[in-house]
C-alpha positions in Angstrom: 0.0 0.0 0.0 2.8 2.6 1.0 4.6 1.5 -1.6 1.4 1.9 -4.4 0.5 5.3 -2.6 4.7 6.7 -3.3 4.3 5.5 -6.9 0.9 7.8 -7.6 2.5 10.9 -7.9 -0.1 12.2 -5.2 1.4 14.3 -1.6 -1.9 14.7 -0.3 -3.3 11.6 0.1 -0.1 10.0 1.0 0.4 12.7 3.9 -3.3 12.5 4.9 -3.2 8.8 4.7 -0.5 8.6 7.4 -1.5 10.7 9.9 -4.9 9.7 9.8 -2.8 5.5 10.6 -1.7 7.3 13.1 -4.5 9.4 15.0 -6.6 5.8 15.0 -3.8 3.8 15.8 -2.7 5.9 18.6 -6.6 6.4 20.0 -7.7 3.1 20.4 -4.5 2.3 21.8 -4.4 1.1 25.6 -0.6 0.5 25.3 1.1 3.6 24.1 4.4 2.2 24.6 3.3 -1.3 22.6 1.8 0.9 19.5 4.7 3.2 19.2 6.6 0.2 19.1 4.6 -1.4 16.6 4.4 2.3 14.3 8.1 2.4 14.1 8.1 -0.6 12.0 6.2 1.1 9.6 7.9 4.2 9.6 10.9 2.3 9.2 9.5 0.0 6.1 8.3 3.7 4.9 11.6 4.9 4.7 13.5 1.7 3.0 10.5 1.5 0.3 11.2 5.8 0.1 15.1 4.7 -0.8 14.5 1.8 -2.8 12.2 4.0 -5.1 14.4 7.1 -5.1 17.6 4.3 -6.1 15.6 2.8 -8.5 14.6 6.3 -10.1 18.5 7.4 -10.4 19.9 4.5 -11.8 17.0 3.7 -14.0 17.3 7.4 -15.9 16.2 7.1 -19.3 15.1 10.5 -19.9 11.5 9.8 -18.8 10.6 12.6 -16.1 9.3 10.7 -13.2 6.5 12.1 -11.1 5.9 10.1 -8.4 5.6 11.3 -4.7 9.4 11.2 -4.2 9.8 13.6 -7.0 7.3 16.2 -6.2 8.2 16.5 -2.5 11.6 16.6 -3.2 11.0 19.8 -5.8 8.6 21.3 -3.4 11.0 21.4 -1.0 13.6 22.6 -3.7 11.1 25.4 -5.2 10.1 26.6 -1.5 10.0 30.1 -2.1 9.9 30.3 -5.4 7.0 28.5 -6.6 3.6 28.3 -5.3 3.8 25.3 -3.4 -0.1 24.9 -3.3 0.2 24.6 -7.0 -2.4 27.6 -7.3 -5.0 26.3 -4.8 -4.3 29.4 -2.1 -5.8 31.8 -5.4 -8.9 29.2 -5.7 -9.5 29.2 -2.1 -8.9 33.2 -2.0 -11.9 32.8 -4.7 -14.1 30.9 -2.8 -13.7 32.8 0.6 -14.8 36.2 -2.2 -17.5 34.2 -3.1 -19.1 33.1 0.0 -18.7 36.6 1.4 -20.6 38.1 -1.9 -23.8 35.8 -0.5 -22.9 33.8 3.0 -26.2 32.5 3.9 -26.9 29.9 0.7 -24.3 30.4 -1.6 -24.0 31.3 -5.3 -25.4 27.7 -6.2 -24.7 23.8 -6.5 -21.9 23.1 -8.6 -21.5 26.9 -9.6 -17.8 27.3 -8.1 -16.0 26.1 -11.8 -18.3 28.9 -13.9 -17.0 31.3 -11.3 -13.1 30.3 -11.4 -13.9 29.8 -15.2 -14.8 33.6 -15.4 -12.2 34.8 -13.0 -9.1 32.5 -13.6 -9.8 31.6 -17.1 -10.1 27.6 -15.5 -13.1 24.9 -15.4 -11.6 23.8 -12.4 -12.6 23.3 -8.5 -11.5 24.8 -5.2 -9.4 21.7 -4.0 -10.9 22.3 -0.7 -14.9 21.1 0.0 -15.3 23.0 3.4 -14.6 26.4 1.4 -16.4 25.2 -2.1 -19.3 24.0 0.4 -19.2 27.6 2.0 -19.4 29.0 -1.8 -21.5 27.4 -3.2 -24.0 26.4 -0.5 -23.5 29.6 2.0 -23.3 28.6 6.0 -27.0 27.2 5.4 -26.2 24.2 3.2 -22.4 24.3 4.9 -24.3 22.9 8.3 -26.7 21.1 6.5 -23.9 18.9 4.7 -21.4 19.2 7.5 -23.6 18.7 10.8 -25.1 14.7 10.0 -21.0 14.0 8.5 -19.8 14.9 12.1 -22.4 13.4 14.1 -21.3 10.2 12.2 -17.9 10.5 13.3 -18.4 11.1 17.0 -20.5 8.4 17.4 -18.1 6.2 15.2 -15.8 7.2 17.9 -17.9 6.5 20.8 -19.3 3.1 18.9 -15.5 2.0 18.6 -15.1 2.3 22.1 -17.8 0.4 23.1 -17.4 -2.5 21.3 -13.8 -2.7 22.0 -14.5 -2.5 25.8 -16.8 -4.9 25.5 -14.6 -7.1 23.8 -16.7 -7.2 20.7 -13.5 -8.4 18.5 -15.1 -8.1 14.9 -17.4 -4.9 15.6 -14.6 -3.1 17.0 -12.2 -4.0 13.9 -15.1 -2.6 11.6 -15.4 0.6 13.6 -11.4 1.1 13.3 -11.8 0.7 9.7 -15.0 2.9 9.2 -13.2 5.5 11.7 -9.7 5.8 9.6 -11.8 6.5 6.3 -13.6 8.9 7.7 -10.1 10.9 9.4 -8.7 10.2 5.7 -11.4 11.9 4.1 -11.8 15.2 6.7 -8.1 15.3 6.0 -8.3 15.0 1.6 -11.5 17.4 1.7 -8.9 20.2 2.6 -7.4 20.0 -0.3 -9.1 17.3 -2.7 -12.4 17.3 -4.1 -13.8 14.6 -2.5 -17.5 15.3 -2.5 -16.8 15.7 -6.3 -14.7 12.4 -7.5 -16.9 10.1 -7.1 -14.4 7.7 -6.4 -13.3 9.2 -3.3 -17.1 9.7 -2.6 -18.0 5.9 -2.7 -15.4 5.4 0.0 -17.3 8.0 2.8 -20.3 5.7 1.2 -18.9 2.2 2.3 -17.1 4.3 5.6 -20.9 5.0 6.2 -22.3 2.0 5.6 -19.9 -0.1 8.1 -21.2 2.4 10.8 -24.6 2.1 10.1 -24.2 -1.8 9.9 -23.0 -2.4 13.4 -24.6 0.2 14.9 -27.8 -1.5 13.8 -26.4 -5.1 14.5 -25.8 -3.6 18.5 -29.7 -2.4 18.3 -30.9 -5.2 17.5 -28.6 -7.6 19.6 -29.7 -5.4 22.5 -33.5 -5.4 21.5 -32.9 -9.2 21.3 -31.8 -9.6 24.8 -33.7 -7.2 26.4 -37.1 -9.4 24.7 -35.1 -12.4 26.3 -34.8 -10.8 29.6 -38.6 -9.7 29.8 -40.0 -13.2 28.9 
């Protein structure tokens, strides 16, 4: 996986993708000393698979520019200060904060954010951030809307996870990890992906959702179950 993500040519969700391993790993631990343990292999396989690829690269030139991860972090770090290291995105967000100003209660309209930086920036393109294109194009009305259910989700992921792992519910807690790290991953991209926009990227919130609402109704159920038991 580490290795597939370094190969994509993609910072973001390589970055995003390891701090949200991380965050969850380092949660649900009850052995902080065990986990840290157990993340230094990874940082450590991280690094060897980082060398092997940048080897690989430099004795393996054939005058094909590469752009995988290595490359690109290595000539952000390079171009600091001379570049724009957001790759534009700080004008499109600077766009989308005008925007939401010019009409902060619902927006210019669904979808309207690409006509706008089409007209402005001469580009069909999105804001690379979906809190700000959410603010946009939706205003702080359709901002809650969206947002409010999406974090509700999470905290009671969180609390869910806990419960079944106290409770020693093996499989329901693995599932809640799992549904947990997704969601992290995808707070993380929406800063400066457009996830509610690839529908790719959109199908995975879907199946983060669905494991939630799976065990969550499995629990009801088993508790319903036993509490019919109990009264008969």
């Amino acid at each position: 996986m580490i290795v597939a993500l370094l190969l994509t040519g993609k910072r973001g969700p390589l970055v995003f993708f390891l701090i949200s391993f991380v965050f969850v790993e380092l949660w649900s631990s009850d052995n902080l000393k065990l986990i840290l343990k157990k993340m230094g292999k990874y940082i450590l396989i991280l690094l060897i698979s980082v060398f092997i690829i940048y080897l690989y690269i430099n004795l393996n030139d054939n005058g094909i520019e590469s752009r995988n991860t290595i490359i690109r972090f290595l000539e952000m770090f390079n171009n600091l200060g001379e570049n724009d290291v957001s790759n534009g995105r700080f004008e499109l967000w600077n766009l989308a904060l005008k925007t939401f100003i010019n009409n902060p209660i619902f927006g210019s309209g669904w979808n309207e954010f690409h006509n706008i930086a089409f007209a402005y920036l001469g580009e069909d393109i999105q804001t690379h951030n979906i809190y700000l294109q959410l603010l946009s194009e939706l205003g702080f009305t359709g901002f809650l809307l969206y947002m409010v259910p999406i974090i509700y989700c999470f905290i009671d992921t969180k609390k869910q996870f806990r419960i079944e792992k106290n409770t020693k519910h093996y499989e329901e807690s693995v599932f809640m990890k799992i549904s947990l790290f997704l969601q992290i991953f995808l707070f993380l991209y929406g800063m400066t992906g457009n996830t509610i926009y690839d529908y790719n990227v959109l199908l995975i919130y879907f199946f983060a959702f669905t494991i939630y609402c799976n065990i969550k109704f499995k629990v009801k159920n088993s508790s319903s179950l036993k509490n019919h038991k109990n009264n008969v």
